[in-house]
C-alpha positions as CSV (number, residue, x, y, z in Angstrom):
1,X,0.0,0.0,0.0
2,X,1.1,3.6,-1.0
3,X,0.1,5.8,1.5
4,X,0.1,9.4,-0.1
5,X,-1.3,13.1,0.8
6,X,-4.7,12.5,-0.9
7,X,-5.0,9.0,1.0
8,X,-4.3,11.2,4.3
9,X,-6.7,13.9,3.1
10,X,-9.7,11.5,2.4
11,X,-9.5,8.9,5.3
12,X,-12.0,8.1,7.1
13,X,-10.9,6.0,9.8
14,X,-11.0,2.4,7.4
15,X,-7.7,0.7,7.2
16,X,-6.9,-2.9,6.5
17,X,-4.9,-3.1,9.3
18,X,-3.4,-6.4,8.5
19,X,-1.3,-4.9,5.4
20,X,-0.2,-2.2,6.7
21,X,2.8,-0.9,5.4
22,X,4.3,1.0,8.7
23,X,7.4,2.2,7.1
24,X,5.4,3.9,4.3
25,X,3.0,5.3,6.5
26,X,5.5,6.6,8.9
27,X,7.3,8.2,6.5
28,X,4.2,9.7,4.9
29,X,3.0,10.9,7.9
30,X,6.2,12.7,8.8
31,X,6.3,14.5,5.5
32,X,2.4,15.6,5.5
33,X,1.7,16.1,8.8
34,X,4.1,16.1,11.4
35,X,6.7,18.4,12.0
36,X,4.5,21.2,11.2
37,X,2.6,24.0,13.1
38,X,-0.9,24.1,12.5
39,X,-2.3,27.9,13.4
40,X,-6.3,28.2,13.7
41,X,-8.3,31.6,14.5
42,X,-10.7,31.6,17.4
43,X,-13.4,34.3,18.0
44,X,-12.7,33.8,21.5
45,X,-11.0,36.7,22.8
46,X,-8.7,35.0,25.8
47,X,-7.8,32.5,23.2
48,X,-7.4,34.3,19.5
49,X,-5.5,31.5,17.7
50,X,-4.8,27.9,18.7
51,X,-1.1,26.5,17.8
52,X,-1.0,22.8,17.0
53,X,2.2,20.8,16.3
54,X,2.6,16.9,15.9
55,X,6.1,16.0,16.5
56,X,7.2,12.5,15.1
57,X,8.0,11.6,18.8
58,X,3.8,12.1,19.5
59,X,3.2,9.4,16.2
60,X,3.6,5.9,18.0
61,X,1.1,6.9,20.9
62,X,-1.7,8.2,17.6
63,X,-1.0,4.7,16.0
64,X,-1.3,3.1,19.5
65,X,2.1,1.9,20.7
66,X,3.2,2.2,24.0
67,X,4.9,0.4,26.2
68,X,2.3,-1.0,28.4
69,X,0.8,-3.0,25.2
70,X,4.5,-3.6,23.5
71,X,6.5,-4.6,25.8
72,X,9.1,-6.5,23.8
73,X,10.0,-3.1,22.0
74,X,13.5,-2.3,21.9
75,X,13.2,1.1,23.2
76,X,10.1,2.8,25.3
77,X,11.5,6.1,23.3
78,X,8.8,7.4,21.1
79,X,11.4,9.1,18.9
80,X,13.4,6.1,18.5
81,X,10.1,4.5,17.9
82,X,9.1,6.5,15.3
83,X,12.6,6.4,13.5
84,X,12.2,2.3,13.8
85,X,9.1,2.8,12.3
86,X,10.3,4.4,9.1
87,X,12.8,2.6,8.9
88,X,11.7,-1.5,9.1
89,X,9.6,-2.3,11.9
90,X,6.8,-4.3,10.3
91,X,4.0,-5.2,11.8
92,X,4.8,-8.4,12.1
93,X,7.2,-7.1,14.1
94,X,5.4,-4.9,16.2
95,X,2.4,-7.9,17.1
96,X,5.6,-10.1,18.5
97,X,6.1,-7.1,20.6
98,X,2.5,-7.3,21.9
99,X,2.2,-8.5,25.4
100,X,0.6,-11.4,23.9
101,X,-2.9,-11.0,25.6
102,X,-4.8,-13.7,24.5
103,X,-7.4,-12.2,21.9
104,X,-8.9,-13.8,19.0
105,X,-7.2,-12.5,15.5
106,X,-10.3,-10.8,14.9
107,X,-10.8,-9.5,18.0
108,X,-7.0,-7.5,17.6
109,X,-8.0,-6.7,14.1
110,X,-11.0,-4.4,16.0
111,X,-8.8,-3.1,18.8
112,X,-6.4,-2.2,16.6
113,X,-8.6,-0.7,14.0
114,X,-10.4,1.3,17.0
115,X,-7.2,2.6,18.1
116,X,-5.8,4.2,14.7
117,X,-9.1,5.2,13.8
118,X,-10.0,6.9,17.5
119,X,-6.2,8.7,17.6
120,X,-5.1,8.9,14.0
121,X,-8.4,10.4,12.4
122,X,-8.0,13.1,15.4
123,X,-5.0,14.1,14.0
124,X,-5.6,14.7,10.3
């Protein structure tokens, strides 16, 4: 899968979670949407504009890593996460670094679907 700015523009929370290309989509990510400052006007007066930044070090908690439900992960850095990410962490990979809770295929196909789609959408 080629993840690309229109693909990032238009989703909608859908994702076939089990061919996910993580180093594409990492990569993608940092050069749409993170490491960029996001300035919206408010009409509220105490607040008149709203700064937003994603740094790539934010990215592995939006996709739903973290060390209570990776254990096995080399690091618990989110930076060095995200550069393993885009570099060759598959995510093959990442499910042997799962604490291995016992959950039917299907079931982790939901909870993991649920997770990119309740922190990933928020972002874009």
């Amino acid at each position: 899968m080629t993840y690309t700015l229109e693909w990032l523009e238009t989703f909608d929370g859908e994702i076939d979670i089990f061919n996910v290309d993580m180093s594409c989509l990492a990569n993608t990510i940092e050069k749409y949407v993170s490491q960029y400052k996001y300035v919206y006007q408010t009409n509220m007066e105490n607040y008149p504009e709203i700064v937003l930044s994603v740094p790539n070090s934010s990215i592995p908690h939006l996709l739903g890593l973290s060390r209570d439900h990776h254990v096995n992960l080399p690091t618990n850095n989110a930076g060095s996460i995200f550069e393993g990410l885009k570099d060759d962490w598959t995510l093959e990979r990442l499910n042997k670094a799962d604490i291995g809770k016992k959950m039917s295929l299907s079931c982790k196909k939901y909870a993991l679907s649920l997770s990119f789609d309740k922190h990933f959408k928020q972002l874009l």
